[in-house]
C-alpha positions in Angstrom: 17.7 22.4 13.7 18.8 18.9 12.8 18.3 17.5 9.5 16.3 14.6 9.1 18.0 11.9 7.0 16.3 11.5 3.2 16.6 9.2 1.3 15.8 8.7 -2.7 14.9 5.5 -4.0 14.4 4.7 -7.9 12.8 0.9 -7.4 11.5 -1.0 -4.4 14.4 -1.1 -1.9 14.7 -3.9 1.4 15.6 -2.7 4.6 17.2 -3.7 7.9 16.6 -2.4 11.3 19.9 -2.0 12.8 17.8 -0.7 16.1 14.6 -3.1 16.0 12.9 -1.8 19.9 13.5 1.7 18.5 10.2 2.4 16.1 11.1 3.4 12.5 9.4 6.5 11.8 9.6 7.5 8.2 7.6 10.6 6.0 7.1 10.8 2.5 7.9 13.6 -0.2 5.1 16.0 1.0 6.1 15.1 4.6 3.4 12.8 5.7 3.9 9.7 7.8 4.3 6.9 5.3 5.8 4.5 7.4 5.1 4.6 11.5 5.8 1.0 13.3 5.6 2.8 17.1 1.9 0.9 17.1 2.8 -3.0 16.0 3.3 -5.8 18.7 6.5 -7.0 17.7 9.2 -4.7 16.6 10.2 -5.0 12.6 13.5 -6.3 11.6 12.7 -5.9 7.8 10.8 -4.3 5.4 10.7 -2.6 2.1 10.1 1.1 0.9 8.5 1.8 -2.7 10.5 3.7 -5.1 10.4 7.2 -4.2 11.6 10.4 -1.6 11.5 9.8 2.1 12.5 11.4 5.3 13.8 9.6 8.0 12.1 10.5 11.7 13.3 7.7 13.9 14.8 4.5 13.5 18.6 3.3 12.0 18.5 1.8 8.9 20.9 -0.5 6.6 19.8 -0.4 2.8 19.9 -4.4 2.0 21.0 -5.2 -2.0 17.7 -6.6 -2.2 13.8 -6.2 -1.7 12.6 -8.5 1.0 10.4 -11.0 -0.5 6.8 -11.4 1.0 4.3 -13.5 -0.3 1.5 -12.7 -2.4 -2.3 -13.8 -1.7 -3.7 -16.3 -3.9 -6.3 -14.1 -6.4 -9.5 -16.2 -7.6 -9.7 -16.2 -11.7 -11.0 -13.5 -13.3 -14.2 -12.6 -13.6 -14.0 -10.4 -16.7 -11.2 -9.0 -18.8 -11.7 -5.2 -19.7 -8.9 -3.0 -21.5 -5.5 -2.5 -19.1 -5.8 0.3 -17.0 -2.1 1.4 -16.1 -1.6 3.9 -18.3 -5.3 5.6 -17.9 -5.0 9.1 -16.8 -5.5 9.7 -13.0 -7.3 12.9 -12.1 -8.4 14.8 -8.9 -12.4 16.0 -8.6 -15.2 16.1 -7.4 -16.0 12.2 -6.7 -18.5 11.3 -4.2 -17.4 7.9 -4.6 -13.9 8.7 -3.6 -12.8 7.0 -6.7 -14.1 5.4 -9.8 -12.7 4.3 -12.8 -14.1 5.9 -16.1 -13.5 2.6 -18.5 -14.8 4.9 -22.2 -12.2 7.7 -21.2 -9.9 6.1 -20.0 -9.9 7.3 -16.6 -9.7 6.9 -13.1 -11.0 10.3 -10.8 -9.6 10.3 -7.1 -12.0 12.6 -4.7 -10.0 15.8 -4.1 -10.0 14.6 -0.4 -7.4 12.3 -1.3 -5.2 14.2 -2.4 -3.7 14.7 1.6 -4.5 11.0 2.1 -1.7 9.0 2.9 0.3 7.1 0.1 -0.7 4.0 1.6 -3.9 4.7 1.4 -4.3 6.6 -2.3 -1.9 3.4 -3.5 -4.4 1.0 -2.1 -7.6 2.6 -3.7 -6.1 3.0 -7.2 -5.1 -0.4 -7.3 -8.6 -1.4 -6.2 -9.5 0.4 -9.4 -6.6 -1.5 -11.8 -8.5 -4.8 -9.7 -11.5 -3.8 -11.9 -9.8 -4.8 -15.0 -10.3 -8.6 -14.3 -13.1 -8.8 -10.6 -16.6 -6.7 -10.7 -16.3 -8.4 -7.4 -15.5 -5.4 -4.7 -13.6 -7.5 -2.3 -11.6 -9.4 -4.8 -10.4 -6.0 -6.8 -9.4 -5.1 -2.9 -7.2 -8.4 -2.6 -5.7 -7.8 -6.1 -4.9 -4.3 -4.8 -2.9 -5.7 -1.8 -0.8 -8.0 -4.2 0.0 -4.8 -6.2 0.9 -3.4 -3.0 3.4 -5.4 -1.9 4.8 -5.6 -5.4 5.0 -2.0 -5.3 7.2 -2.3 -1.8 4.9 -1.6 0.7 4.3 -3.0 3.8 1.9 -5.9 5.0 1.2 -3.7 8.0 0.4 -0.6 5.8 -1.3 -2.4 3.2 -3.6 -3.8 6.0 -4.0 -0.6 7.7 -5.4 1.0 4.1 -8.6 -0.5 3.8 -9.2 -0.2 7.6 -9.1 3.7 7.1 -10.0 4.1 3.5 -12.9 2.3 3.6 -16.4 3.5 5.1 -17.6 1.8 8.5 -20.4 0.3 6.1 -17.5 -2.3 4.6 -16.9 -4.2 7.7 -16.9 -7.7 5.4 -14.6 -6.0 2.8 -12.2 -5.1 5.8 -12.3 -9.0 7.3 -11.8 -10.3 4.4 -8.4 -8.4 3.6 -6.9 -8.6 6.8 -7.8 -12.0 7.2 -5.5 -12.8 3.7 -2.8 -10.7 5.1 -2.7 -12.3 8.5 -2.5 -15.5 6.7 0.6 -14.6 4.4 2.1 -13.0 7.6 1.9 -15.8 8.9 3.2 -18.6 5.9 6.3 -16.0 5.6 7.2 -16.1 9.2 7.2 -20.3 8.8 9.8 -19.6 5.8 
């Protein structure tokens, strides 16, 4: 049996393609696809991966001494200011909201569903939650989640996958509006 390559990162590291027409195929600790460009139009030359431990399925790639820098969507002001939520305890449960933040105990319960979701996916929700913190405004806590996102390392085509799965059929408005943001950035950072 072959081993795949792995590879251990301890911050948000850029990427090259050294084989762009070949699709990068890349799991994450539990062995989930985290990273899978076999379905995007045009082949990706550079990326980023989020601090962490990753497995290597297809593709050839050259670690670059920096993160690639991507633009961030403009976020309207806030709409309130409630306590920080980064350091509230995340727990797993019965949620039949799939997640909620619990502001007096300092909380935020995932479903136990997600719990096999992928990263992308989990990442994008829970930062939806931290979004709370400043919009009440659902789609506005879900555009401050995809700036956190792409702090975090991930990519513009995972970020805008997330929602797409994450989020019911009933959110179709939700789903516009984030794509929409991150085909415009997509599209100032190509012009760069």
């Amino acid at each position: 049996m072959v081993q795949k390559p792995v590879i251990i990162l301890n911050r948000k590291t850029g990427f090259e393609s050294l084989e762009p027409k070949k699709p990068i195929i890349i799991r994450d600790f539990r062995g989930r696809i985290f990273y899978d460009t076999s379905e995007l139009e045009k082949p990706v030359k550079r990326f980023n991966i989020p601090e962490g431990k990753y497995s290597i399925d297809s593709g050839t790639l050259k670690r670059l001494k920096e993160p690639v820098k991507f633009s961030l969507s403009p976020l309207p002001l806030p709409e309130r200011i409630y306590p920080s939520p980064y350091k509230f305890k995340i727990l797993f449960g019965v949620n039949p909201n799939k997640c909620s933040i619990i502001w007096k105990k300092r909380t935020i319960l995932f479903d136990n569903s997600f719990k096999s979701a992928p990263l992308p996916s989990i990442f994008f929700i829970l930062y939806h939650e931290y979004g709370h913190q400043l919009y009440k405004t659902e789609k506005y806590a879900d555009l401050f989640s995809t700036n956190e996102m792409l702090k975090k390392g991930f990519n513009n085509s995972q970020i805008g996958k997330a929602p797409i799965v994450s989020l019911s059929s009933k959110q179709i408005d939700r789903k516009k509006f984030i794509t929409g943001h991150i085909l415009k950035r997509q599209k100032y950072d190509s012009t760069k």
